[in-house]
C-alpha positions in Angstrom: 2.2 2.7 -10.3 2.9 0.9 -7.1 1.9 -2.4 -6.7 -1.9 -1.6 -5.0 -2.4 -3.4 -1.1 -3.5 -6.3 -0.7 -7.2 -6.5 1.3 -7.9 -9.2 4.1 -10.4 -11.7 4.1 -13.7 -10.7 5.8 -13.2 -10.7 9.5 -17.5 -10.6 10.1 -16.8 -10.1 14.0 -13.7 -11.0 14.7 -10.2 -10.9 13.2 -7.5 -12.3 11.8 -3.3 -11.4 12.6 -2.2 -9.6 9.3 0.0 -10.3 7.0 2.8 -7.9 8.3 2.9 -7.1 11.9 2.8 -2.8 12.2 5.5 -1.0 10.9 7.1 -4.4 9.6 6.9 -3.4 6.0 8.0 0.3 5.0 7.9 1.7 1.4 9.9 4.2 -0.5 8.4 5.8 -3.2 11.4 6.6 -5.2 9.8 8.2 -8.7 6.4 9.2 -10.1 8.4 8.9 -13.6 6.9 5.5 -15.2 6.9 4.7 -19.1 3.4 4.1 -19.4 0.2 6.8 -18.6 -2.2 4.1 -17.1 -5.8 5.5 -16.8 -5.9 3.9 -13.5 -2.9 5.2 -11.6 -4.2 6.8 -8.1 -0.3 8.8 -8.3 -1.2 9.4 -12.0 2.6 8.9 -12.7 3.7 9.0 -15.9 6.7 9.9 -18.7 5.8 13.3 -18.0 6.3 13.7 -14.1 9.6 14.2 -13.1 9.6 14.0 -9.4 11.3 12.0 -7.9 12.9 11.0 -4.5 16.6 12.7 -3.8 18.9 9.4 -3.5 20.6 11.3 -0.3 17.2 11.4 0.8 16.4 8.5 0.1 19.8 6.8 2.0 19.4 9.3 5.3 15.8 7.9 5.1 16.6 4.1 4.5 19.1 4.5 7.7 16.5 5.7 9.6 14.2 3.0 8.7 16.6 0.6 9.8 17.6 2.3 13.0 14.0 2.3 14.4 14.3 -1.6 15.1 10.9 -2.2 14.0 11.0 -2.6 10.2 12.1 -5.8 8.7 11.3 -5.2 4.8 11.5 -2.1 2.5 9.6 -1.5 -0.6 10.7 0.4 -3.3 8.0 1.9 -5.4 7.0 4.3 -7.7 6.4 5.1 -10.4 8.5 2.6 -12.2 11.6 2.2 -9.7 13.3 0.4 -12.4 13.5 4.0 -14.4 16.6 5.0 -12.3 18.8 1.8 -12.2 21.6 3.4 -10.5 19.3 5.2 -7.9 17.5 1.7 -7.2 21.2 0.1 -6.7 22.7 2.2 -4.6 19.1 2.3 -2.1 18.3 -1.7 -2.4 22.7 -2.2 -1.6 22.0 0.6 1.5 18.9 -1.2 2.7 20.5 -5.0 2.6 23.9 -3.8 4.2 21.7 -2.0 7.0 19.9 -5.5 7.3 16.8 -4.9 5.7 14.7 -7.1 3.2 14.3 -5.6 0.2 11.4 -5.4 -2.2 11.3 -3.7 -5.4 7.5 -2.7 -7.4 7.5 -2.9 -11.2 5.7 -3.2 -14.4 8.5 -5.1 -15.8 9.1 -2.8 -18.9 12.6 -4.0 -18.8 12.2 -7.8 -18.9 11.7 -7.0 -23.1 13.7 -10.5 -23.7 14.4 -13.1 -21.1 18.2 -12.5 -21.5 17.5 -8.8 -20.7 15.6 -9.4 -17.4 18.3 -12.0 -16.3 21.0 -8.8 -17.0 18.8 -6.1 -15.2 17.9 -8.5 -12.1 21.8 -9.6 -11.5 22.4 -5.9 -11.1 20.3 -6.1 -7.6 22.2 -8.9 -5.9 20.5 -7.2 -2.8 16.9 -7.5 -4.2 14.9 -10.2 -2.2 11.5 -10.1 -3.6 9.8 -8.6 -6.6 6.4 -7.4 -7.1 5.3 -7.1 -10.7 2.2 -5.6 -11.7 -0.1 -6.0 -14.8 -3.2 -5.6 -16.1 -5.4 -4.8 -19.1 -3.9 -1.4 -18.6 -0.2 -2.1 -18.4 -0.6 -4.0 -21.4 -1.5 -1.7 -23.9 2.4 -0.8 -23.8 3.8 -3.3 -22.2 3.1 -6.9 -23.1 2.2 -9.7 -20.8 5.2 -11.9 -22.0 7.2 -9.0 -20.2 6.1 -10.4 -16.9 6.8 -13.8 -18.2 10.3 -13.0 -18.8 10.3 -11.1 -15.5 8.8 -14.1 -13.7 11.2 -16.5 -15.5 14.4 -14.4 -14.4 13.0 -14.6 -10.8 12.8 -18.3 -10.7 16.2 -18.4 -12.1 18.0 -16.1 -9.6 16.1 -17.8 -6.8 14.0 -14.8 -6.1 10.1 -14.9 -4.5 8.0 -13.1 -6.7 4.4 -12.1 -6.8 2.0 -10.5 -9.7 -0.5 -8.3 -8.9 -3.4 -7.8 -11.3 -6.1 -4.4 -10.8 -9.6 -4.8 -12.1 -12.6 -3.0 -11.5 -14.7 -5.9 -11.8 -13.5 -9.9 -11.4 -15.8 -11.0 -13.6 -14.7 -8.8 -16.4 -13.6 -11.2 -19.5 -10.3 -9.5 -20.2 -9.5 -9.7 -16.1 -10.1 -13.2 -16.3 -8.1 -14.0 -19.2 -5.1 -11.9 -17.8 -4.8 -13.7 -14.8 -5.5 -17.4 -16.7 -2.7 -16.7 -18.6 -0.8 -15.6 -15.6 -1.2 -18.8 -13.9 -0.4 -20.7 -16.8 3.9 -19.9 -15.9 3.6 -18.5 -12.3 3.9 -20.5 -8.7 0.7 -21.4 -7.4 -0.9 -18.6 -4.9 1.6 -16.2 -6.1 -1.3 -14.0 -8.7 -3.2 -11.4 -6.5 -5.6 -8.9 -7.6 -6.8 -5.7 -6.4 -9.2 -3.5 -7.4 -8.8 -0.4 -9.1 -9.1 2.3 -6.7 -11.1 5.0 -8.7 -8.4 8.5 -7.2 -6.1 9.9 -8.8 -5.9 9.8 -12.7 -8.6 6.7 -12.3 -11.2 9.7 -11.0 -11.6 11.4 -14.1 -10.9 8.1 -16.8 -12.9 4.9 -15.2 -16.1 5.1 -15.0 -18.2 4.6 -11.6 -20.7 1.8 -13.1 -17.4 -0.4 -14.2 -17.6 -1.5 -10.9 -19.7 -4.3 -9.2 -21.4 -2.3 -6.3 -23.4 -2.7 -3.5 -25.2 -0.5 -0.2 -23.0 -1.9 2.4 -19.4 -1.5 2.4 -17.2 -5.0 2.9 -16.8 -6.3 5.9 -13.1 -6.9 5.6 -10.0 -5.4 8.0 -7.1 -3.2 6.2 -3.6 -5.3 6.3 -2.0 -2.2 4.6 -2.8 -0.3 7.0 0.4 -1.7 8.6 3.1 -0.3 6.2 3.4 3.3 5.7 5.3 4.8 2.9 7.4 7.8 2.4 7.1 10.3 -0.6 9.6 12.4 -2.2 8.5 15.2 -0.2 8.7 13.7 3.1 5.1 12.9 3.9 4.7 9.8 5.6 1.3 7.9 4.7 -0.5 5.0 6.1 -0.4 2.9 3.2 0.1 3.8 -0.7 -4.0 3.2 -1.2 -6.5 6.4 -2.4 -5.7 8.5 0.4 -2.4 10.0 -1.0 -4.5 11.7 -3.3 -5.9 14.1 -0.6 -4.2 17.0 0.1 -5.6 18.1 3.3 -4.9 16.6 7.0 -6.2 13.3 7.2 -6.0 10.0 10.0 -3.8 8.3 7.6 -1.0 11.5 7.2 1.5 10.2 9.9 3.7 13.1 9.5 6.4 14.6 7.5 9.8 13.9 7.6 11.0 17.1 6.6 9.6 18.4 10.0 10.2 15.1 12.2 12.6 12.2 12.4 11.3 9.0 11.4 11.4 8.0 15.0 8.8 10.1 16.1 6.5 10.1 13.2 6.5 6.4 14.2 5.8 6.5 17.6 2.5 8.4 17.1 1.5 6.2 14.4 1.2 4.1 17.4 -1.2 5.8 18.9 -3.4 6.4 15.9 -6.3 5.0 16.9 -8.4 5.6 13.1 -5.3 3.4 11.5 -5.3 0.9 13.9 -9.1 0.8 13.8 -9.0 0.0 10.5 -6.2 -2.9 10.5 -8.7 -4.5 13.2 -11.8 -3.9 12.0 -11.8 -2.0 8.4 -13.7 0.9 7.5 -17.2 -0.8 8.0 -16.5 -0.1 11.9 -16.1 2.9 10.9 -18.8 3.8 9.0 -21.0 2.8 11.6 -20.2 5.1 14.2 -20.4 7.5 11.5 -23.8 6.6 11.0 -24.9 6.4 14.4 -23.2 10.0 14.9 -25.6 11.6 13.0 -23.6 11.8 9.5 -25.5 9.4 7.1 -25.0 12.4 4.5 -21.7 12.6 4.3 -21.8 8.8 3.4 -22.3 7.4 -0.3 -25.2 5.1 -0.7 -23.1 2.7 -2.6 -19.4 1.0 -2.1 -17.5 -0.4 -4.8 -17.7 -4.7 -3.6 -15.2 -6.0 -2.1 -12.9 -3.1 -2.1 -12.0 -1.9 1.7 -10.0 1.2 0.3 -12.9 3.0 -1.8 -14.7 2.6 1.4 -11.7 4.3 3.3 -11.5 6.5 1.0 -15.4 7.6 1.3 -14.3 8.9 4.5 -11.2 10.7 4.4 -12.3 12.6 1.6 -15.4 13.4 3.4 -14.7 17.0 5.2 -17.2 16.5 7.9 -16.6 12.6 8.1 -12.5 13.5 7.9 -13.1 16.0 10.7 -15.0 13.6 12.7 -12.2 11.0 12.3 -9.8 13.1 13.4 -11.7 14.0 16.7 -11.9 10.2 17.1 -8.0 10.0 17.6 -8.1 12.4 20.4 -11.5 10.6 22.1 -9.6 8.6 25.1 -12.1 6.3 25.9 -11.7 5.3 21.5 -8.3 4.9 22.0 -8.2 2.8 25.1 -10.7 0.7 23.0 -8.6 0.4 20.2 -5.8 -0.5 22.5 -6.7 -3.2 24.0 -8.2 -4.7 20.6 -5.2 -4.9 19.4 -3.7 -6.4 22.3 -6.5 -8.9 21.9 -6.5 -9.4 18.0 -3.4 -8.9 17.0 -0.7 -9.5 19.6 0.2 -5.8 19.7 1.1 -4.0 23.3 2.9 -0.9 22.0 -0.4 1.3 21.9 -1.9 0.1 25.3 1.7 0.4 26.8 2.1 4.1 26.0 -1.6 5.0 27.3 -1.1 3.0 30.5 2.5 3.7 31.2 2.5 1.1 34.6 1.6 -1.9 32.5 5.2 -3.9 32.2 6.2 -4.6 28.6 4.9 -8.1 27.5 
């Protein structure tokens, strides 16, 4: 699947600027085709979905992107992007040529020999950054040396790389040789971890007491909160974490393209007041207003540690909590607060701008 986000460090009572500034970093999820069936894939892609993104789609959708002025990088994703080489030339050549930065998602299947993955990576002169993803799952079928050769290939061609690792606990043995072994041929700083979010295919095949848990959710802002991505089908999501398993209206839906242009999906996402809650503060903040609304019900007694999305999640899938949430983004007096915490914590004026239309830009 997609390479999982990133989670920030905890922010206690203040805050930190995020990695990507909003609406920076865009994805494109191009195929839930992949070779492998992982157990822990929130899209639960696979050899036997088929859907996948239609490449005039996916170039009306890339010029859009790059037309809004406010997106410097675009992620391609899936799936396993690499499962359509022609497709993922023709987007990634669209992208650069448009002026964007382009990042491609993969389990590095391809990289079988390091002569192969120099072949497959000189094929996508317009690549600028690769995100390869392993794990105890991805190895079953696909071998860690694949990400060696992958990694090796990267470093030859002068492209930045990172390799992200899921686990559903850090101090489980296999984790912790996967990602010793990693470090052993990859750039300092560049291994990242995640945890397994349990949606999707993870729901029904990883168990709930894998996981190190605890009564309080973390503490820690959302920097994926920043990058939507788009689907096959249009939908536009807040970020690719267990949320785009819910089908019903949530906070983090931002629209469809099918029914808007990208333009206008984006400037509501501006005034989303849950997402840019959760960028500031994280789901924590959110949790306790929850809690002091009366809904301690509707709340689990136990988060998974140090994992910001399964506390996310706990809320959007929550009907009552869900409905609440989407009240919040039409509560003024939330909004303006949001507003100007994001002026405050993270440099950002667009939201704060549109509610008080006489304040001058900057």
């Amino acid at each position: 699947m997609g390479d999982p986000p990133t989670e920030s460090n905890n922010r206690g009572g203040g805050a930190v600027l995020p990695e990507m500034p909003f609406l920076a970093n865009v994805g494109l999820l191009l195929t839930y085709r992949c070779q492998v069936k992982c157990p822990h894939c929130i899209l639960k892609a696979g050899p036997d979905r088929h859907e996948s993104m239609a490449r005039e789609d996916a170039l009306a959708w890339v010029r859009q992107i790059a037309a809004s002025g406010q997106v410097a990088v675009l992620a391609l994703t899936g799936g396993e992007p690499f499962i359509d080489l022609e497709t993922l030339q023709v987007v990634s050549e669209t992208a650069a040529q448009c002026g964007l930065l382009v990042s491609i998602v993969t389990n590095a299947y391809w990289a079988r020999a390091y002569s192969e993955a120099l072949k497959v990576l000189r094929q996508l002169p317009s690549v600028h950054f690769l995100q390869v993803s392993t794990d105890i799952y991805h190895q079953i079928s696909i071998p860690i040396a694949h990400v060696q050769n992958a990694v090796r290939a990267a470093n030859e061609l002068g492209i930045p790389y990172t390799v992200s690792v899921c686990t559903e606990n850090e101090s489980e043995p296999a984790y912790i040789r996967t990602v010793e072994e990693l470090r052993s041929f990859c750039e300092p700083g560049s291994v990242r971890t995640a945890i397994t979010f349990r949606a999707g295919r993870a729901a029904q095949s990883i168990c709930q007491d894998s996981f190190s848990l605890s009564p309080e959710p973390p503490k820690s802002a959302c920097t994926a909160a920043a990058s939507p991505i788009v689907f096959p089908d249009g939908r536009v999501i807040g970020c690719i974490g267990p949320v785009i398993d819910l089908d019903v209206d949530h906070p983090l839906l931002l629209g469809s393209l099918r029914k808007a242009c990208l333009k206008d999906v984006f400037d509501q996402a501006e005034c989303n007041a849950v997402l840019h809650a959760l960028r500031i503060w994280g789901p924590h903040k959110l949790i306790q207003m929850a809690l002091h609304a009366g809904l301690k019900n509707h709340l689990p007694t136990q988060y998974v540690s140090n994992s910001t999305c399964n506390a996310c999640f706990a809320l959007m899938a929550d009907p009552v909590i869900r409905n609440y949430l989407l009240e919040l983004n039409r509560d003024h007096e939330f909004m303006r607060k949001v507003a100007y915490a994001r002026v405050y914590y993270l440099g950002e004026d667009a939201m704060l701008r549109r509610l008080n239309p006489e304040i001058s830009p900057g």
